[in-house]
BAPA-13642 format. One record per residue: x, y, z of N, C-alpha, C in turn. Coordinates in pm, whole numbers, plus 50000, padded with zeros to 5 digits. Example, Ala and Ser with C-alpha at 12.3 -4.5 7.8 and 13.67 -1.06 7.14 Angstrom:
% residues 2
513194943150780512304955050780513204967050780/512854977550708513674989450714512905000350787/
//
This chain:
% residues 377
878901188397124879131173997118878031166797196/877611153797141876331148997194877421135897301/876541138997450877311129697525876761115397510/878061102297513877031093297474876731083297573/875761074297563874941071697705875971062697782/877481059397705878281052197818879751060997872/879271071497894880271081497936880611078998097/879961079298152879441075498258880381066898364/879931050698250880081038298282881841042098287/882231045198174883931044398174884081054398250/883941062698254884371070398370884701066798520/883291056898576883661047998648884931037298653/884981036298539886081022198568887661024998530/887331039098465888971050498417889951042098565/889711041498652890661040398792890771027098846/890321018298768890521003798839891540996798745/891600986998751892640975598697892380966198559/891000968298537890100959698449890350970098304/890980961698194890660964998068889300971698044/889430975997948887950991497901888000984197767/887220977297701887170974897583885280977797498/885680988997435884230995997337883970990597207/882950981997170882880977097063881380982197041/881460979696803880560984996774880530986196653/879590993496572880080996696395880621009796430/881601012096267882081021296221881401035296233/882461039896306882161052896285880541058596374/880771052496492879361053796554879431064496705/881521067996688882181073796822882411070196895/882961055596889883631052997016885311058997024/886031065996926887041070196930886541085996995/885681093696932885141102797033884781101097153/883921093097192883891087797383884691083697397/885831077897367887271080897449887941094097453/888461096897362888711116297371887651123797411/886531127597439886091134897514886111128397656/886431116097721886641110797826887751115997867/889131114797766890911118797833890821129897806/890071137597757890601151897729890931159297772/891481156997905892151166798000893381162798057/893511150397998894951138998058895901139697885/897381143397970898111144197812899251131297874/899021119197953899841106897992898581096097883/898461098997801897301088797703898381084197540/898641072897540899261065997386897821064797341/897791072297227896741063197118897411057496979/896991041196983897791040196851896251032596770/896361026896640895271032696551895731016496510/894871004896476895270992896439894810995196307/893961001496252894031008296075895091013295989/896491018496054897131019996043898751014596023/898901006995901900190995795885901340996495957/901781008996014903121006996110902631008896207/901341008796253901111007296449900750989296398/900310983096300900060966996301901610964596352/902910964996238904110960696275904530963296350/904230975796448904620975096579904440964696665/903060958796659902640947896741903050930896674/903810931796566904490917796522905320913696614/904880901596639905920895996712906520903896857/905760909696885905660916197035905840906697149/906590911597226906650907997365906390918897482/906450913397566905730922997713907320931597736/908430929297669909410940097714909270949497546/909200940497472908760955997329907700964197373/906390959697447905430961697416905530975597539/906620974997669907000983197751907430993597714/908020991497617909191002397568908171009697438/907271002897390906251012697279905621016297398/904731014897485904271022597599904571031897705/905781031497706906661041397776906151045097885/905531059197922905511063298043904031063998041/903411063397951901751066497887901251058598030/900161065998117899241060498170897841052998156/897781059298023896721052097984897081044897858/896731035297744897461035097610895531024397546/895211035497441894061034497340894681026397245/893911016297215894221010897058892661005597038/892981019796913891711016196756891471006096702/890501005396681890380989596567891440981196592/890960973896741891990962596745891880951496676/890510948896614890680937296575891960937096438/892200950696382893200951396258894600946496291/894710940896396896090936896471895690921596477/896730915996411897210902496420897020896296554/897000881396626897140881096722896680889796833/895660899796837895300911496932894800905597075/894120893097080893710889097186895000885697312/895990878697244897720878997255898200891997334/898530900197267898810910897269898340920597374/896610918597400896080923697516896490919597639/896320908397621897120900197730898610899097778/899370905197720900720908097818900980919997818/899500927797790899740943697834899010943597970/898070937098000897250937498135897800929498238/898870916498179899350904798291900730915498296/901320926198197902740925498256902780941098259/902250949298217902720964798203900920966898331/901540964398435900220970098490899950984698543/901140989098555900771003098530900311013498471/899891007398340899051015398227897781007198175/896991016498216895401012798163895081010198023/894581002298009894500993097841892901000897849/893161000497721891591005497637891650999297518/890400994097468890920991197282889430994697247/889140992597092887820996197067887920986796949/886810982396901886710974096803885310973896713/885460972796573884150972096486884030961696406/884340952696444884200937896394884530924996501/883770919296522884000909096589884280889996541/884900894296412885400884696371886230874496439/887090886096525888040869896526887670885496700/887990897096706888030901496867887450895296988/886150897996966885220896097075885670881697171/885980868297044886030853197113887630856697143/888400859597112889710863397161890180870997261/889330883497275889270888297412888630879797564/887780874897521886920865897599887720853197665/888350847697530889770841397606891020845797710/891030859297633892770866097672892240874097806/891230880197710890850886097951889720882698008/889440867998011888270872198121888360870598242/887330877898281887330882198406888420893898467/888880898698340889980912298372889420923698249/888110925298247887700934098109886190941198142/886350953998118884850957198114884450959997995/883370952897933882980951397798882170960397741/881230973097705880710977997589880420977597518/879250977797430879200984897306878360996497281/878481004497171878221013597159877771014697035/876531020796989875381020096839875571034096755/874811037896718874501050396674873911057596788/873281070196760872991076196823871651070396942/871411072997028869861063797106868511074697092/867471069297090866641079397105866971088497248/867511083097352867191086797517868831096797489/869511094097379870841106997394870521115797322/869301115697210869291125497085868071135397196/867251130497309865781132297374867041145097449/868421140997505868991148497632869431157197497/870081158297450870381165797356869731181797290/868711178397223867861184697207866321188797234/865971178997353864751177497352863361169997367/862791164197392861781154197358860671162097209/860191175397252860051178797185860601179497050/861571180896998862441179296839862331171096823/862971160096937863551148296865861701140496822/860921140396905858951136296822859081145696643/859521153996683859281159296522860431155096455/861211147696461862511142996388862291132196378/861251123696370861231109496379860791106096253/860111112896170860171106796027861681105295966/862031113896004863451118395934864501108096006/863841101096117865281092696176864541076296125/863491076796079863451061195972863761060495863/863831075295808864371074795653866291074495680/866661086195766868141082295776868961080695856/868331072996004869241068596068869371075496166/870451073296284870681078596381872501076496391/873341079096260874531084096284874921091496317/875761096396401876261109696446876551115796365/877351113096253877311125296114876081126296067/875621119696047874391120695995873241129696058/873551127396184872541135996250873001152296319/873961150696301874591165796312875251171696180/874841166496056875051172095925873621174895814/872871181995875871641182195815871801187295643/871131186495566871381185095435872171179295371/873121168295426874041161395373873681144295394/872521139495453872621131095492872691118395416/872581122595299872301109595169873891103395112/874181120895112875791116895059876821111095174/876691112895317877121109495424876801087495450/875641088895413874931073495411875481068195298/875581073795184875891064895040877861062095124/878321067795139880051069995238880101058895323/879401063095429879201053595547879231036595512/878481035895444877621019395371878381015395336/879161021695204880211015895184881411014495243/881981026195318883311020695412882951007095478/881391008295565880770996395648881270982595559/880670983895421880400971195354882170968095317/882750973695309884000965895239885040969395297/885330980295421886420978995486887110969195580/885620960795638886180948095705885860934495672/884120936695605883710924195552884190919195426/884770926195304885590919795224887000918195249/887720926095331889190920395402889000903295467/887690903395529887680883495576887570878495456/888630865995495889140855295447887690851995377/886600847095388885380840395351884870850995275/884710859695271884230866995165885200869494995/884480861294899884700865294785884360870094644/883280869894679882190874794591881370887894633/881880896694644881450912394658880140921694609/879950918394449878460921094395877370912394420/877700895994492876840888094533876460895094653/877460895694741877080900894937875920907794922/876580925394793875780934194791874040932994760/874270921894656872540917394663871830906594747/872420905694836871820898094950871880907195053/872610920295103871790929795183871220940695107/870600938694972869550945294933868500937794949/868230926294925867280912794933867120915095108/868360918595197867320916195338866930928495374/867650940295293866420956795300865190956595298/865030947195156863600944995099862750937795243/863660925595285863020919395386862830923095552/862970935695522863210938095711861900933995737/861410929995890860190924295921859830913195879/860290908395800859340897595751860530883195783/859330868895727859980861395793861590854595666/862430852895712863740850795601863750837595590/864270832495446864580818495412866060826795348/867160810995381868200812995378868360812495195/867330801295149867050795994989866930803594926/865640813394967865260821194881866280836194847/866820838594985867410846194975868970843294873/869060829994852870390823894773870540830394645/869080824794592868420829994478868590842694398/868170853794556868220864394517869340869294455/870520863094541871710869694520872930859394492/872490849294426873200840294323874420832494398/873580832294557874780826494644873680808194681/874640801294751874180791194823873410791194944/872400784695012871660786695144872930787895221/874080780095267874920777895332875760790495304/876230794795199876770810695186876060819495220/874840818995207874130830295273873930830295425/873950819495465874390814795649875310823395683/876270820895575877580828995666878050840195623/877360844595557877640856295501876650865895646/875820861695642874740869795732875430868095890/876190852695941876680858296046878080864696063/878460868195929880140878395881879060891295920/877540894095863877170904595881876710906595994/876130899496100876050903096228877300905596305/878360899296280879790899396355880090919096334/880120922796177880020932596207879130944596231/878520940296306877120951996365876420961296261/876210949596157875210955596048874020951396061/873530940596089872610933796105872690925596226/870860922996264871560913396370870070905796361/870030888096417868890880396373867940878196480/866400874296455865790878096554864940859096594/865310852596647864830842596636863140838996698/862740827296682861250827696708861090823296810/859940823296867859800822897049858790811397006/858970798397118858160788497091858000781097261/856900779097277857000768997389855970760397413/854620765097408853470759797486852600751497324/852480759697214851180753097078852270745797009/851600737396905851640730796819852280735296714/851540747396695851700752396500852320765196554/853440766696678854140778796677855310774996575/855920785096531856960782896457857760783896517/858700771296482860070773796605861310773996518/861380773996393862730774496329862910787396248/861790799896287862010808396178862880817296243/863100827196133863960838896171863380852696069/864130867796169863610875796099865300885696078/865770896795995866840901596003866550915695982/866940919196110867380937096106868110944196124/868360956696050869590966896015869850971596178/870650972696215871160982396344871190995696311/871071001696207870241015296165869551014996016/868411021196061867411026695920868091031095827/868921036295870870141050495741870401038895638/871301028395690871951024495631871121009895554/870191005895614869221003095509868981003295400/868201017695443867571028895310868621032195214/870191029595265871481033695162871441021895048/871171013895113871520999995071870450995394895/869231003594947867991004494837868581017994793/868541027994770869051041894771867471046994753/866891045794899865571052694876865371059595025/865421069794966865631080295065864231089195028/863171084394994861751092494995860951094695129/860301107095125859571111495220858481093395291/858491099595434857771088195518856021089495437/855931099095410854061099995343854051088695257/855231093395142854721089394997855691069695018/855991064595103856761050095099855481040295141/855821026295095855321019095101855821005995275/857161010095309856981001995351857321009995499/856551018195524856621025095697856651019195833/855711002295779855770996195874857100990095937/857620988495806858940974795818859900990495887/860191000795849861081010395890860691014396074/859671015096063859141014096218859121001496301/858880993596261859600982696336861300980496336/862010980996239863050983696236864170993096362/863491003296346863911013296473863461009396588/861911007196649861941003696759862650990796776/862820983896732863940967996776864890975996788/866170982796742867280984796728867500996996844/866441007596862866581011096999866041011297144/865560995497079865370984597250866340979897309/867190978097178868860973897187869200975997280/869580991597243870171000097267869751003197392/868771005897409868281007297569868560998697680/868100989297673868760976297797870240975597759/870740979097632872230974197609873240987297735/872781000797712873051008997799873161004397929/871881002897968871550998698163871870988598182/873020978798075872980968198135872060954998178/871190958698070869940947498133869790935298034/870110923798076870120914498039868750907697978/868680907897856867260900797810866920895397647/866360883997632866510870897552865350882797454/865100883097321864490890997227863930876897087/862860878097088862390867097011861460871396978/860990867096820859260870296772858570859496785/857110863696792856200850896814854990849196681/854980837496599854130839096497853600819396479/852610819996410852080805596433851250802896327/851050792096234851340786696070850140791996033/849420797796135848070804896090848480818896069/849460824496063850040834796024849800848696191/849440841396291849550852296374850500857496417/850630872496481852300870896486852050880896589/853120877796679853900894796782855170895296748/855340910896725856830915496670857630910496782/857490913796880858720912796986858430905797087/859170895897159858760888397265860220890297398/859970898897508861450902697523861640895897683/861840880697701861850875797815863380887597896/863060887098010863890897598087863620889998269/864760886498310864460883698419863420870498462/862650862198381862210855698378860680856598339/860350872298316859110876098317859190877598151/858350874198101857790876197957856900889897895/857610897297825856860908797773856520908897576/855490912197581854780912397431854860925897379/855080928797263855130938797216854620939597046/853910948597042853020945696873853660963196836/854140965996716854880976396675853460977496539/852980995196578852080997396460852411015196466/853091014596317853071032796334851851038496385/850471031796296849041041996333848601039096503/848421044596559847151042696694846061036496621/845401025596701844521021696642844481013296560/845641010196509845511000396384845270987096434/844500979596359844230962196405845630956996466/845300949696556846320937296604845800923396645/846110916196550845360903496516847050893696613/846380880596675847250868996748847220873596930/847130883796927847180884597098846000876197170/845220875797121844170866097208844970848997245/845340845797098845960832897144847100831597219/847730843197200849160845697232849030842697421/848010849597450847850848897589847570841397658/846520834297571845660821697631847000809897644/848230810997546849150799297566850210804597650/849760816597701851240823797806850330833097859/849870831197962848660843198053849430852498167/850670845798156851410848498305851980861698197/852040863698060853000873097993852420887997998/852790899198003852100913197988852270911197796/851790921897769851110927897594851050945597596/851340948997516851360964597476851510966897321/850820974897291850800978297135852000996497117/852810992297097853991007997092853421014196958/853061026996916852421033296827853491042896843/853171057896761853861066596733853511082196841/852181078296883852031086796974852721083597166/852731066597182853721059597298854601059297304/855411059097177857021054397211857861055997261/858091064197386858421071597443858991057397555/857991059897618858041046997746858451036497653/858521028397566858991018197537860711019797573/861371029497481862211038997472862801045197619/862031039297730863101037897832862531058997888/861941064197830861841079197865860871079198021/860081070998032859381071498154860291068298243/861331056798237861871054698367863551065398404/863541071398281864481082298311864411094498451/
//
């Protein structure tokens, strides 16, 4: 079993008073990092909010029903809370009134959870999330060595835990995945009704990873409205399919300050989305898949340690551009993403001259390592 990088963190907080709440996409193990966490404690309720008679259990609940379904359990797990009615409710007169049992919940949609928890406990919650696999857990795992030679293979499919511990299966595992992803929670919301439209508007932003998005054009693609495609894309960030990268503007004229760019939270499921699962030699678009991954496990990296930091691209009507602009602490860092060593990088001269106080680094395929958080391990 691959340990995952917030084992740790809960472990720490298993003994205090503060809700444990793990959020994330489907099927990425946060029901495994909880069971390999209790797995030695048999005082644990797990009930499953996917499941129609653990929902009616929680109808119309009160803090003396909610005693008597909890019983003697010291700890009590609930799955996919957001699948529970009222859940933000519900959390809340398990932590204000049953305080003798440690609340955990986990969640893969943040539709209605995330702003409901935020109401119901704050300041009584330790928050999480949890991705696919990280480069810095697949590096402890097996290696630095493997995991450098597994890196074509983790832009073509991802860094799922099935996926990556089911070798020769990984296409039929991704074609599975995509779809539970795409229609187990995003066509259950209320706002979604048009299903073969959604689907060609996250093929239209496959096509577009890296590049810059119009809400119009993308309408077009997929026979929806600019304004449906607004919200369709933040139904798709809510559930940790995508997430948007806005533009960094402060000091020129002709910076662009209203654009945006949209990327997959894994390659796998991308590439599912096109069903192009061809070798890294023979593809055309290596760049957009390599940028892709390093954003998503920069994420992942500060998202681990806890490090708080604003992520923006920088580009200007003369078409110059830096992939990543990752203010942190107040200090400004540049980042230009090129699979080859060596390859041109055109805008850093200006980039600097209008922000001198900022550092610059070009991440290639022979560096990525240190970007990736491996130097300061």
């Amino acid at each position: 079993m691959i340990e995952r990088a917030i084992a740790k963190q809960l472990k720490k907080h298993l003994s205090d008073s503060k809700a444990i709440v793990v959020m994330g996409p489907r099927q990425v193990g946060k029901t495994t990092a909880l069971k390999a966490l209790l797995k030695e404690r048999n005082d644990v309720l797990w009930l499953n909010g996917d499941e129609a008679d653990v929902r009616m259990l929680f109808e119309q609940a009160t803090s003396t029903r909610l005693r008597t379904l909890i019983g003697k359990a010291a700890i009590v797990v609930i799955d996919e809370a957001q699948r529970i009615t009222d859940i933000g409710v519900k959390l809340k007169l398990i932590t204000d009134n049953i305080t003798e049992a440690k609340l955990m919940a986990t969640g893969s949609s943040s539709f209605e959870l995330a702003n409901k928890i935020n109401e119901s406990l704050a300041g009584r919650k330790w928050e999480y999330m949890l991705y696919p696999l990280s480069f810095a857990e697949l590096v402890n795992y097996h290696g630095l060595l493997e995991e450098r030679r597994l890196l074509p293979h983790r832009l073509v499919y991802g860094s799922y835990p099935e996926v990556v511990t089911s070798p020769g299966d990984e296409q039929e595992l991704l074609r599975e995945l995509s779809g539970s992803i795409l229609y187990k929670d995003i066509l259950m919301h209320e706002g979604i009704k048009s299903p073969e439209k959604l689907e060609r508007l996250l093929q239209a932003l496959a096509y577009q990873v890296g590049g810059l998005v119009s809400y119009n054009e993308l309408g077009q693609a997929s026979g929806l409205s600019s304004k449906t495609v607004e919200r369709y894309i933040d139904i798709l960030e809510k559930s940790y399919i995508v997430f948007r990268l806005g533009s960094y503007s402060k000091n020129l004229r002709n910076e662009l300050k209203k654009s945006r760019k949209i990327y997959f939270i894994d390659n796998g499921i991308r590439n599912a989305l096109i069903a192009d699962y061809r070798a890294l030699e023979t593809r055309s678009d290596i760049g957009a898949l390599w940028e892709n991954y390093l954003m998503t496990e920069r994420h992942k990296l500060l998202a681990y340690r806890s490090i708080q930091a604003t992520f923006r691209f920088w580009r200007t009507a003369q078409k110059q551009e830096i992939d990543l602009i990752e203010v942190q602490g107040g200090k400004t860092n540049a980042f230009e993403f090129k699979w080859k060593p060596g390859a041109k990088v055109t805008g850093v001269q200006t980039f600097k001259a209008a922000y001198p106080e900022s550092t610059f680094s070009v991440v290639n395929r022979e560096n990525y390592e240190g970007f990736l958080g491996l130097e300061c391990q």
